[in-house]
N, C-alpha and C positions, 0 to 999 in steps of 0.2 A: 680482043680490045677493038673497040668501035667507036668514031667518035659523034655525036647528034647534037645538033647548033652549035654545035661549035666546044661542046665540051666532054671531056674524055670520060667513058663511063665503061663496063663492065657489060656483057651480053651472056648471062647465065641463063639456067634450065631451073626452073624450081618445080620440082615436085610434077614436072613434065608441062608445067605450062609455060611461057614465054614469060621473060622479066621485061623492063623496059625505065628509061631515065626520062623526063623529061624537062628544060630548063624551067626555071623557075617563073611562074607567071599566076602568081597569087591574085588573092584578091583587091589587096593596095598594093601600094608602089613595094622594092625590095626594102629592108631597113636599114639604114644606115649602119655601117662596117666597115672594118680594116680591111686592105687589100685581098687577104685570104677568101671571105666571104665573096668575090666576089664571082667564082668558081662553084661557090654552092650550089648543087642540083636537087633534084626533087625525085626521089625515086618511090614506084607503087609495082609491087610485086602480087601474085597472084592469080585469080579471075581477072579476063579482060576488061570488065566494067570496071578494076579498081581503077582510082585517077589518083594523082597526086600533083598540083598544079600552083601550091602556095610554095616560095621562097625555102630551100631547106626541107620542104614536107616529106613525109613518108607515108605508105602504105605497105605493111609489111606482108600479107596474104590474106587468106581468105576471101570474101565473096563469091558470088558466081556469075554466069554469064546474065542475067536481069538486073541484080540488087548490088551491085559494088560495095567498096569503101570507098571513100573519098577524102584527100585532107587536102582543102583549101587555103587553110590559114598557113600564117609564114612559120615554118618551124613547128607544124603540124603533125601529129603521129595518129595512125590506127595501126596497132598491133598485127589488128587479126579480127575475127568475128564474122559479122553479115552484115550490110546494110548499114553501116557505123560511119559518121561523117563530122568531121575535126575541124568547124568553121572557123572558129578562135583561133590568133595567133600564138603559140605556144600551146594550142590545148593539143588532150587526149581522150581518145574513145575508144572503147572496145566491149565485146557484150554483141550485142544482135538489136538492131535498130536505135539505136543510142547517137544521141548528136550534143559535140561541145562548142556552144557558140557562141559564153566569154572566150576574152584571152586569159589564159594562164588559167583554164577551165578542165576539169575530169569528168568524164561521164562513162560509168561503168556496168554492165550486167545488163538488165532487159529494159528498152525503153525508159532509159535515163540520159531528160531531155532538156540540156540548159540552153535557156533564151541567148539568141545571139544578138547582132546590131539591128534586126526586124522590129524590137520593142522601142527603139527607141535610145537607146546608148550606143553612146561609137562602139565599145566595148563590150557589149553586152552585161551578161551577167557575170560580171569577171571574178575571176578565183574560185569561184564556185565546185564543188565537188559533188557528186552522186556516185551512192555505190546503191545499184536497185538487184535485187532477187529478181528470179525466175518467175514468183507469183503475182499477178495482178496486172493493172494497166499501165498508166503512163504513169513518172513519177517528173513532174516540173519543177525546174527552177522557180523562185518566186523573185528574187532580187542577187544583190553580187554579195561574194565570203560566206557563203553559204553554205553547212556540211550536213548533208541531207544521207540518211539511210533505210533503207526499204531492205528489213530484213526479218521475213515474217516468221522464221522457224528460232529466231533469236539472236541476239549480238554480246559475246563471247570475249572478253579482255581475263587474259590468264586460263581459263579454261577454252574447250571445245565442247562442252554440251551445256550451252546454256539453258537456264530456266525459268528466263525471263526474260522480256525484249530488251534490256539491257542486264545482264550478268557479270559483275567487275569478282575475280579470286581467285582462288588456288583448290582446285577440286571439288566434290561437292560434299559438304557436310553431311552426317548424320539427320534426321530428322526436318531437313530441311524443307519450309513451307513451296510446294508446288502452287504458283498462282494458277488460276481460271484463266480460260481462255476469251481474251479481251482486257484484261489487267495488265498494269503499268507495273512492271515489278523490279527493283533496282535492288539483287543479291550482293551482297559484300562479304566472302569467306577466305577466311585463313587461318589454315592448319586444323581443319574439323570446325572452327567457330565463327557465328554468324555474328556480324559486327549488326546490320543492319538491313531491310526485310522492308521491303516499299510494294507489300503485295497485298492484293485479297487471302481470307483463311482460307477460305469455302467457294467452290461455284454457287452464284448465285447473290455473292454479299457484297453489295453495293459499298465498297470501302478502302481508304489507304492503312495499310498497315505498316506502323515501324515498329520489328521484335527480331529476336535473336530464333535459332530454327525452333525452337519449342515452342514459341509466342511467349513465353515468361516474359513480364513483363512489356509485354505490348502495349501500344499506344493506337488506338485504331478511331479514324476519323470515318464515320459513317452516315451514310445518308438514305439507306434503305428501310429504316425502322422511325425513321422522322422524315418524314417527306418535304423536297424543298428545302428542308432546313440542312443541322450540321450537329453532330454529335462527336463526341469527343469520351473513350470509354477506355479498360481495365480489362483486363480475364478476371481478375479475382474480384472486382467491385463492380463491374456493368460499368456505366451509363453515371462517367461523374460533371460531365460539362455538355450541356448540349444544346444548341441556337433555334428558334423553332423558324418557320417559312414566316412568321408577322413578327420576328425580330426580339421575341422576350430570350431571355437568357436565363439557363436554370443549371445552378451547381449544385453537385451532390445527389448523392442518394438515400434514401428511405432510412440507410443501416448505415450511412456515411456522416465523416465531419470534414467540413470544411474548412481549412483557416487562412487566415488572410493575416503576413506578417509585413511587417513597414507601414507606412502610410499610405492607406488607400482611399481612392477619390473618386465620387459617385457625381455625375453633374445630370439634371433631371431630378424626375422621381425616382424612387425606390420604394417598391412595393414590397410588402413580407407577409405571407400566408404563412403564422402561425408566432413561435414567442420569441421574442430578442432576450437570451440570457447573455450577462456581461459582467465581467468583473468591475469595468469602468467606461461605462457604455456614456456614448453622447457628449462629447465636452466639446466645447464651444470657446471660441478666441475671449476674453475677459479681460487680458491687462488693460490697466487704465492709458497706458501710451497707447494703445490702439483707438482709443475713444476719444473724443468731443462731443459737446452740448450736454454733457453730465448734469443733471435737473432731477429732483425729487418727484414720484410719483402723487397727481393732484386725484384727492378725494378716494384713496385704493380702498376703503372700504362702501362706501357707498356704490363705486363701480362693482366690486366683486359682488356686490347685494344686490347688482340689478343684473346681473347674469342666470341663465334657469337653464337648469340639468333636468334631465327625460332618461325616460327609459323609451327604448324602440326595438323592434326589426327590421335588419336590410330586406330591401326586395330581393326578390331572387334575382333581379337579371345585375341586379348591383353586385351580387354575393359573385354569379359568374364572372361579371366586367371585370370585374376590382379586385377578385378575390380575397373576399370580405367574409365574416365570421358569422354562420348561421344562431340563430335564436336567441332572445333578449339583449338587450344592451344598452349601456349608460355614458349621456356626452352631452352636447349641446349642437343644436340646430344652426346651421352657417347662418341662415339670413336673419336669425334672432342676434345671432353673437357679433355681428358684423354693427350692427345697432352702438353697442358697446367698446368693440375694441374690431376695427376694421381693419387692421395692420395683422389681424390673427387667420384672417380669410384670404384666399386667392382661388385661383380660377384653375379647372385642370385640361389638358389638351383637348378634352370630349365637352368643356363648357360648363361644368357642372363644377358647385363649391367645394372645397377643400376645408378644416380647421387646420392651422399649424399651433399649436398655445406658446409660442416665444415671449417668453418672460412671465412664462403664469406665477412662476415659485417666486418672482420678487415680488408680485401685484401680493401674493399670499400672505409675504411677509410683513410689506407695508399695513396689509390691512387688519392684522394681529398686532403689529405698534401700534397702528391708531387707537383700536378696538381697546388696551391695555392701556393708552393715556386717558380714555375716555370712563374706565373703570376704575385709574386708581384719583381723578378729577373728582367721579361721584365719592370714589371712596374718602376721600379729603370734606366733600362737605357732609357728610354722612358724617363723620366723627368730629367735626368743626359741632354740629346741632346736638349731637351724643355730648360733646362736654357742656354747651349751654344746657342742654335737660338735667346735668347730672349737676351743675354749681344751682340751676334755680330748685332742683328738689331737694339737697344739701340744706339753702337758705327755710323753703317751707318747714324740712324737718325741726331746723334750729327754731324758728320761731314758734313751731308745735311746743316743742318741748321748754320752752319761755311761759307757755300759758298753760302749761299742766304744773308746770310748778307753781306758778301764780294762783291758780284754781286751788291747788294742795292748802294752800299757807292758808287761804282764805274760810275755807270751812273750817281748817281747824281749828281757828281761831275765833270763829261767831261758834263753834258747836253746833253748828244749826243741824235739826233734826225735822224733816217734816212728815206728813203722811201722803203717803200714794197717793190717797184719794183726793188730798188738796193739790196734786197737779198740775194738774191741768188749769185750775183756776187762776195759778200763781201766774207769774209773768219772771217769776225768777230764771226758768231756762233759757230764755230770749233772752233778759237783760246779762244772764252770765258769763257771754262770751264778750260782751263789749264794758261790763264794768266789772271789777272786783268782786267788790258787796253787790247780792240784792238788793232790788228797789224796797222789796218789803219788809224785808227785814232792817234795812235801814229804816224805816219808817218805826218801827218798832223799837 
């Protein structure tokens, strides 16, 4: 027993090198404490380069005569190691060049290096934790509460031979998806079964996978087979949701059905390359509590009479743009229909006209009312003139048959008899329709 400034310490042999105590002369002041602390020493064992110079610190061995440990923070430790330095108060280091320089900071393995009061905080990057592997260079702190891991052959909860940079379970299952090397793979098993599978299938396949060890039923988000974009696929169907790099979005496949259950809401356009089949497709808000200015359509048939339907073809770059329907086709012209009903026309993000037909089927209707008052109008004088011709032809028949019988009595009564060949001379045929008797034979 020896005593040095003043405080009673121990003079052992460790492992044939000299130990040594020295009082506390950290980097701040000591920290305020009960009585007891104030007897705290700082002891660094080892190589003679270790120091131990904060408040309470320790160096426990290790180093050599060049590269020490050092713990300057109050209540500082390095285990052990090389070249390991505990500048935070309360922190620890160990590992082989590795520095803790929050307080209440961990730096462990190879050059695991958190920022101390040099960036800028009293404290540095405080709380912060590193565990770095033996592989690669420097692994930095970036800010404080920080739990940073550099573990390139994989990081293992519940197992020891993980098979992916993070592997959480209990042994390794059967069948179990082996990611690539560069893959993000987050295993979850228990008792042979894989809950969940954050891997690539294949070297090589640009993708997140979530599936059980077989892939049955995976869900794999890929980005190697649509570039820039985002796919969204199946083992047993491909390829059912996928986003492209210019943002169109395409569901389904070729052999698939899509469905869409509740109410769904499309704001923009919607474009559809190919048929809309529906049980009850398109309904549109209608109650009359939703409306005001309720007003009768003016002139619907003479409107729907000045509207002209075409036959056309898309151009082809329309057919690509738009994806639009190659060869013939029947509709009407925007900048004709807008003449007419310019509430049917709008403008589309590229500047070019649009038709929407809202409210064609009522303009349809009104102008089949009209059309049928306009028909059953004529049809009213049409048979208004049908019974005038039918009472004035009545009247001529009645007075025909007035003067056939008149005519009857009258020759039967003179007996007259003439000859053909006096005829023409007579004047009897002219006078017989305006008098009874002949002129000539009255004269006779």
């Amino acid at each position: 027993m020896e005593r040095f400034d003043g405080q009673r310490v121990h003079a052992n042999a460790v492992q044939g090198r000299r130990s040594w105590a020295v009082k506390g002369s950290g980097r701040r002041p000591p920290l305020a404490c009960s009585g007891r602390c104030q007897h705290t020493v700082a002891v660094a064992l080892g190589a003679s380069a270790n120091a131990a110079s904060g408040v309470g610190s320790t160096v426990g061995g290790g180093g050599n005569g060049e590269f020490g440990n050092t713990a300057t923070g109050n209540y500082a430790t390095v285990p052990g190691g090389f070249s390991n330095h505990a500048f935070g108060d309360f922190s620890v280091t160990m590992g082989e060049g590795s520095f803790a320089g929050g307080d209440n900071s961990v730096a462990i393995g190879t050059r695991a290096l958190i920022r101390g009061a040099a960036v800028g905080l009293p404290d540095g990057d405080k709380g912060t934790f590193i565990w770095s592997g033996a592989s690669g260079g420097n692994v930095n702190s970036t800010g404080s509460n920080q739990f940073l891991v550099r573990a390139n052959g994989g990081a293992g909860i519940n197992t020891n031979a993980p098979l992916a940079p993070l592997h959480v379970g209990r042994g390794v299952p059967a069948g179990l998806v082996t990611p690539s090397a560069g893959t993000l793979g987050l295993l979850s098993s228990d008792v042979g079964n894989t809950h969940l599978t954050l891997a690539a299938a294949s070297s090589g396949e640009s993708a997140v996978r979530f599936a059980n060890g077989a892939l049955t039923g995976a869900l794999v988000f890929d980005g190697s087979a649509n570039s820039n974009g985002f796919d969204l696929s199946v083992p047993t169907a491909g390829t059912a949701l996928r986003v492209t790099s210019a943002g169109a979005v395409e569901l389904g496949t070729a052999a698939s059905t899509v469905t869409l259950r509740g109410p769904s809401f499309v704001e923009g356009n919607l474009v559809v390359s190919g048929t809309i089949s529906a049980s009850n497709c398109c309904a549109v808000p209608s109650d009359a509590r939703l409306k005001e200015d309720i007003a009768p359509i003016l002139s619907p048939l003479q409107r729907l009479l000045d509207l002209k339907g075409h036959t056309f073809d898309y151009r082809a770059e329309a057919v690509q743009a738009y994806a639009l329907p190659d060869g013939e086709q029947i509709g009407f012209v925007a900048q004709e229909l807008v003449k007419v009903f310019p509430e049917w026309t709008s403008h589309d993000p590229r500047g070019f006209e649009a038709v929407h037909l809202r409210g064609f089927d009522a303009l349809v209707v009104e102008a089949v009312r009209e059309l049928e008052d306009q028909v059953s109008l004529r049809d009213e004088q049409a048979n208004t003139r049908m019974a005038k011709l039918e009472r004035e032809n009545a009247e001529l028949r009645e007075r025909l048959q007035r003067i056939e019988q008149a005519t009857r009595g009258s020759a039967e009564e003179g007996r007259i008899w003439m000859n053909p060949c006096d005829f023409e001379k007579s004047a009897w045929w002219a006078e017989s329709v305006g008098h009874l008797r002949p002129r000539e034979l009255a004269e006779d």
